[in-house]
C-alpha positions as CSV (number, residue, x, y, z in Angstrom):
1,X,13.6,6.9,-12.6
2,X,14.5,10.3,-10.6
3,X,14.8,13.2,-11.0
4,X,16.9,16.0,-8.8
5,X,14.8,19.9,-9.5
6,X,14.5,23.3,-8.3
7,X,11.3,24.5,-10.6
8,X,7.7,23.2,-10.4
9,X,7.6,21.0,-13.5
10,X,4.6,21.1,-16.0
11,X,1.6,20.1,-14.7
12,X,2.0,21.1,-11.0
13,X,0.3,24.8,-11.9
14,X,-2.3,25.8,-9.3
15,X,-0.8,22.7,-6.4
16,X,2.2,23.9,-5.4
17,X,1.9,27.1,-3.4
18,X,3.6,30.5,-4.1
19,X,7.8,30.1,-4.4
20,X,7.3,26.2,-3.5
21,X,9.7,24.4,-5.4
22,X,10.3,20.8,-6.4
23,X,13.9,18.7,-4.9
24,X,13.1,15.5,-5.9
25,X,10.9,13.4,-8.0
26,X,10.8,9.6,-8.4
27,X,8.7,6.6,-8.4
28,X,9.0,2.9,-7.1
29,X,11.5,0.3,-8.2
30,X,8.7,-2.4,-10.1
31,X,9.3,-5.8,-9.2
32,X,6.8,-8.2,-6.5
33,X,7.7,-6.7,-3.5
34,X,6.4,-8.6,0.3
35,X,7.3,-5.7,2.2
36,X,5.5,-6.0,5.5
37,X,4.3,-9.7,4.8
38,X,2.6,-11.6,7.5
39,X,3.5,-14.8,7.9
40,X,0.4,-16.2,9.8
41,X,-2.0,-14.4,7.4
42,X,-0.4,-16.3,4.7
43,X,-0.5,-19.9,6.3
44,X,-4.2,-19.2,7.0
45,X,-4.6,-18.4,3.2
46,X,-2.8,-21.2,2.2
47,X,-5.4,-23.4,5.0
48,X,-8.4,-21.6,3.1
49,X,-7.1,-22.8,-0.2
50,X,-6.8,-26.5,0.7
51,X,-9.8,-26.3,1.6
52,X,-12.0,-25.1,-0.4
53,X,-10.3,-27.6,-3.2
54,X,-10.7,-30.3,-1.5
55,X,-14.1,-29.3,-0.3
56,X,-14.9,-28.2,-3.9
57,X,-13.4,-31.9,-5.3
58,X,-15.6,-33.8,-2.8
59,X,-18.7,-31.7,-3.5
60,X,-18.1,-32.4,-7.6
61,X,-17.4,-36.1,-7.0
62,X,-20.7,-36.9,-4.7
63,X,-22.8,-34.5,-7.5
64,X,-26.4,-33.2,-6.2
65,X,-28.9,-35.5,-4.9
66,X,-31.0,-37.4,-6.9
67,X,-34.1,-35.5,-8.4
68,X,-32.6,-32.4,-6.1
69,X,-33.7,-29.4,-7.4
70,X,-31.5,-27.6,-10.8
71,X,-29.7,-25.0,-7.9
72,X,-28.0,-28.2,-6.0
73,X,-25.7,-28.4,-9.0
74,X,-24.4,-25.0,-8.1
75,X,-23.5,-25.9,-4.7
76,X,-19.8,-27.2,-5.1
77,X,-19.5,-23.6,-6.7
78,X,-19.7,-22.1,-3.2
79,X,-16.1,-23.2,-2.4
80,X,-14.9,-20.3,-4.6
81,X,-15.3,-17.7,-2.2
82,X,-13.1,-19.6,0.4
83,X,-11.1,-20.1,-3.0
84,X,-10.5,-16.3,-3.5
85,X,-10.3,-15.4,0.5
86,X,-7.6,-17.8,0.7
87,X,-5.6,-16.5,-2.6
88,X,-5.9,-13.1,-1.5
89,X,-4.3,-13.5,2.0
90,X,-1.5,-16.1,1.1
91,X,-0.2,-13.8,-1.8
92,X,-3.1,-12.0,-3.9
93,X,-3.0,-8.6,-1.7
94,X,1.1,-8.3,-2.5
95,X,0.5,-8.7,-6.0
96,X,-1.6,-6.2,-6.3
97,X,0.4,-3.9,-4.0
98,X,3.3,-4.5,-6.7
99,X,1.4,-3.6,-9.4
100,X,-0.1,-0.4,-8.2
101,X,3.5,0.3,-7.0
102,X,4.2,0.3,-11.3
103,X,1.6,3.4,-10.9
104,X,2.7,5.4,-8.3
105,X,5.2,8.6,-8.6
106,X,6.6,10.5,-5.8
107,X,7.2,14.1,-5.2
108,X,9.6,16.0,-2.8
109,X,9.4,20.1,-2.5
110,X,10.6,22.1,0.0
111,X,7.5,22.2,2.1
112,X,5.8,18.9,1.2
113,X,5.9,15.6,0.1
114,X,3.2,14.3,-2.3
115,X,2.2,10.7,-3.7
116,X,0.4,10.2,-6.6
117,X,-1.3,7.0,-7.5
118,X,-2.9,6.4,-11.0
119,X,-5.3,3.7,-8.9
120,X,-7.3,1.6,-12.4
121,X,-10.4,2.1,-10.7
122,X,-10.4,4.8,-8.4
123,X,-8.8,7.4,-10.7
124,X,-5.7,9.5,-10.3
125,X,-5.0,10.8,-6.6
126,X,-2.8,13.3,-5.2
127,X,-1.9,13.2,-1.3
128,X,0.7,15.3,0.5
129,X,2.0,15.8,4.0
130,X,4.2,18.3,5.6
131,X,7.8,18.2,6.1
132,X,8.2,20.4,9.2
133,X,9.7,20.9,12.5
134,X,7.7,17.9,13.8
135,X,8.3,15.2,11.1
136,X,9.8,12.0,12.0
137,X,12.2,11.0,9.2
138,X,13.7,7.5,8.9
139,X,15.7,5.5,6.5
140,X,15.7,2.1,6.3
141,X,18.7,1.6,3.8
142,X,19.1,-0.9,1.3
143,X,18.8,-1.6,-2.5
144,X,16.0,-0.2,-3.1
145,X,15.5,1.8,0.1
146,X,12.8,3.2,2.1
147,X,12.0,6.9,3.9
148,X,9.4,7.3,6.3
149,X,7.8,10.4,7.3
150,X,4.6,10.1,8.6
151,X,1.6,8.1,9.7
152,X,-2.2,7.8,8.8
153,X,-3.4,7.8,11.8
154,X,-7.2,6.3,12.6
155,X,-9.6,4.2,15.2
156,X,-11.4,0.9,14.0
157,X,-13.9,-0.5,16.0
158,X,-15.2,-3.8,16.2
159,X,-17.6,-5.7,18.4
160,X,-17.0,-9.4,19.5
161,X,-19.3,-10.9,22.3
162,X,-21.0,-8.1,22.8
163,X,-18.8,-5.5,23.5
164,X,-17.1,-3.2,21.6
165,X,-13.4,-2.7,20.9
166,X,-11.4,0.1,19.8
167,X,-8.1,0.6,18.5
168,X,-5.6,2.5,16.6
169,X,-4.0,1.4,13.7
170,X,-1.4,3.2,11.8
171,X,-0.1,3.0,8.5
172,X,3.2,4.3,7.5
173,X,3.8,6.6,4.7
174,X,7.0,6.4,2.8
175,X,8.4,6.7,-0.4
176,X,9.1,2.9,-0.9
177,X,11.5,0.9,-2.9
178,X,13.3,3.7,-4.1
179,X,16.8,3.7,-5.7
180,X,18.6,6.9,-4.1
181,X,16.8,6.4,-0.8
182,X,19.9,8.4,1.3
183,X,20.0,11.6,-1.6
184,X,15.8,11.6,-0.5
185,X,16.8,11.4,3.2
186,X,19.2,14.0,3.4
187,X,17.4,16.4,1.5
188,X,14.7,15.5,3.7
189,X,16.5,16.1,6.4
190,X,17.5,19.7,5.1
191,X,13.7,20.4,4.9
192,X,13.1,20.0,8.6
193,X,16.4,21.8,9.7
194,X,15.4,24.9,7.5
195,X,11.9,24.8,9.1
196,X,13.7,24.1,12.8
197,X,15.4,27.7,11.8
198,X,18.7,25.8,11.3
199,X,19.3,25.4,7.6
């Protein structure tokens, strides 16, 4: 679903600034979607998951020691959280990526570009980030396609033998899986010429 638009919609009353006006609006193509899938994170999931079933079958089989106290019973139940870390990396985290994909809309003016999530637990968000002189813009074509135009940029630190480790990871931002993915990028691309002084 797109939408090609000159005027500020309903709703965008007191966002967009002064003669800002909407080009494009759209959301995600729906569907499970492994975009940026890593392979070895997912054949260690699938390790944590044999495991903990088997360790959890084993555990049920032996039972709790005799006249152990009533919390021994419990113990085979402790394979769950291996369980649930295993089904998250091997294919829980791209499931959910899909479905908060089904709640995410996308918003292209001539000065920004804004994505709204309707997150179930978080609430409804608004981000934006300007399209500018500086903005890197790339298309990676296909059915649906994909434009890039910026990073999140931040430091995570960690600590492993007793010394600390820093590094930088970044995120792309992109409106993903869309369905007119060149129309986005050339009007895109008219955004930063105008604001090079060459529209």
């Amino acid at each position: 679903m797109t939408a090609t638009i000159s005027t500020a919609p309903s709703g965008w009353e007191g966002i967009l600034d002064d003669g800002e006006t909407v080009r494009w609006q759209g959301r995600p193509r729906s569907g499970l979607s492994f975009a940026g899938y890593n392979l070895f994170e997912g054949l260690m999931g699938g390790v944590f998951v044999v495991f903990s079933l088997f360790w959890m079958s084993m555990a049920f089989s032996m039972g709790p020691p005799r006249d152990a106290p009533g919390p021994f019973a419990l113990f085979p139940y402790f394979g769950l959280i291996f369980l649930f870390i295993g089904l998250w990396n091997a294919i829980g985290r791209f499931l959910w990526s899909s479905y908060l994909m089904t709640r995410t809309y996308y918003t292209l003016t001539d000065k920004r570009a804004f994505i709204a999530v309707d997150h179930p637990f978080r609430g409804r968000t608004l981000s934006d980030w300007p399209i500018d002189e500086t903005t890197e813009i790339r298309l990676f074509d296909g059915d649906p396609a994909t434009v890039r135009f910026a990073y999140d940029t931040r430091t995570v630190t960690s600590s492993r033998n007793g010394r600390r480790r820093t590094r930088t990871v970044r995120t792309p931002i992109e409106f993903a899986r869309i369905d007119d993915g060149r129309e986005v990028y050339r009007i895109m691309r008219g955004i930063k010429m105008a604001a090079e002084g060459n529209g």
